[in-house]
N, C-alpha and C positions, 0 to 999 in steps of 0.2 A: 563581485563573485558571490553566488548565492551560496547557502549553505542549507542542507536540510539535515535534522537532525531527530533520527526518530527513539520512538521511547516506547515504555507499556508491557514490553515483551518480559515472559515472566515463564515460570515453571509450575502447570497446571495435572490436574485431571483431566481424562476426559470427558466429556459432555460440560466443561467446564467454559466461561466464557471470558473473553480478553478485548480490551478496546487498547488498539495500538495508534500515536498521534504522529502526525511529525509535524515538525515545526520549522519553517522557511525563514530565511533571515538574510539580508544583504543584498537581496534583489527582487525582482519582479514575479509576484505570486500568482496573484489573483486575476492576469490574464493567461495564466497559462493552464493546457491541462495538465493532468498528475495522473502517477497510477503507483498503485503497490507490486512488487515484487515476492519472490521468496525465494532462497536456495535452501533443497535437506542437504542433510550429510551424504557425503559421495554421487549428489545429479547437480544438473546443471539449472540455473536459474531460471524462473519462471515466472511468467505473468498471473497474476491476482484477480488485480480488478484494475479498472481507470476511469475517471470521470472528469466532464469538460469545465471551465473556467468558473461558468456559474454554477455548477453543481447538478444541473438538470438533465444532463445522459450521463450514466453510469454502463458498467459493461461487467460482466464478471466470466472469472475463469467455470467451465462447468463445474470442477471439483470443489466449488463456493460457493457456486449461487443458490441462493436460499438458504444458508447459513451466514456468510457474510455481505457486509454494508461498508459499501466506503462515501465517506460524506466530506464536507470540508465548511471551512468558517472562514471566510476570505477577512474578518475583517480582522482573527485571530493568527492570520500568517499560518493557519494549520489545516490539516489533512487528519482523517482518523479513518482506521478500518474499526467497525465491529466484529468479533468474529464468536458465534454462538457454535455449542455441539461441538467444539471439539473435539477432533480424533490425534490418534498417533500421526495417521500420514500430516499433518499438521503441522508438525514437526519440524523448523526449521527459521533461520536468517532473515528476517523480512526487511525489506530493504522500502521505501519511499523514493521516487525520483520524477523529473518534471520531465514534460515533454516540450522537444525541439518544437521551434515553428507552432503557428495556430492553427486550431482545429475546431470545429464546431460539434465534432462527432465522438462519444470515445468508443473505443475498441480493443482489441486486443495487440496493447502497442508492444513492438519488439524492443530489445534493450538498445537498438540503434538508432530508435525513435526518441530516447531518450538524451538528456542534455548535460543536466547534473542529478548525481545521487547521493543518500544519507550512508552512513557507514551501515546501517541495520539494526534492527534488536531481537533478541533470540527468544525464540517460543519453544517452549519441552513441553509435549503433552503426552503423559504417561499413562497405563491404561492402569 
């Protein structure tokens, strides 16, 4: 049973910057891809970012890209978003989860695409 277990999420400024990790344990990491999520208060969850087994395609939501980085450490069991600039919409649950099945590609995977997930960690960025 894999577990991901994510962390880093904290109560910031804006323009402020946060690097969120998570950390896989109990099964199989580093052939699979990964992607981050988020839920705000009151919408439905949303895709981030995802990047494939080796690290070398990455994908990002538009309302990220060029602010945030997601990278991983295969040999550290771990995943990290960078996330620079900081706004309120920001705001929100971010969740780590692995993706179903192999891919070569990453993209903007749906939550059905997904296999297992971290419980989240919470990001407040207040203006």
């Amino acid at each position: 049973q894999v577990q991901l277990v994510e962390s880093g999420g904290e109560a910031v400024q804006a323009g402020a910057s946060l690097r969120l990790s998570c950390l896989a344990s109990g099964g199989a990491f580093s052939s699979y891809a990964m992607a981050w999520f988020r839920q705000a208060p009151g919408k439905e969850r949303e895709f981030v970012a995802s990047i494939t087994w080796s690290g070398y395609s990455t994908y990002y939501a538009a309302s990220v890209k060029g602010r945030f980085t997601i990278s991983r450490d295969n040999a550290k069991y771990t995943m990290y978003l960078q996330m620079n600039s900081l706004n309120v919409e920001d705001t929100a649950l971010y969740y780590c989860a692995r993706r179903r099945g192999s891919t070569m590609v990453a993209g903007p995977f749906g939550e059905e695409d997904m296999d297992y997930w971290g419980l989240g960690t919470l990001v407040t960025v207040s203006s």
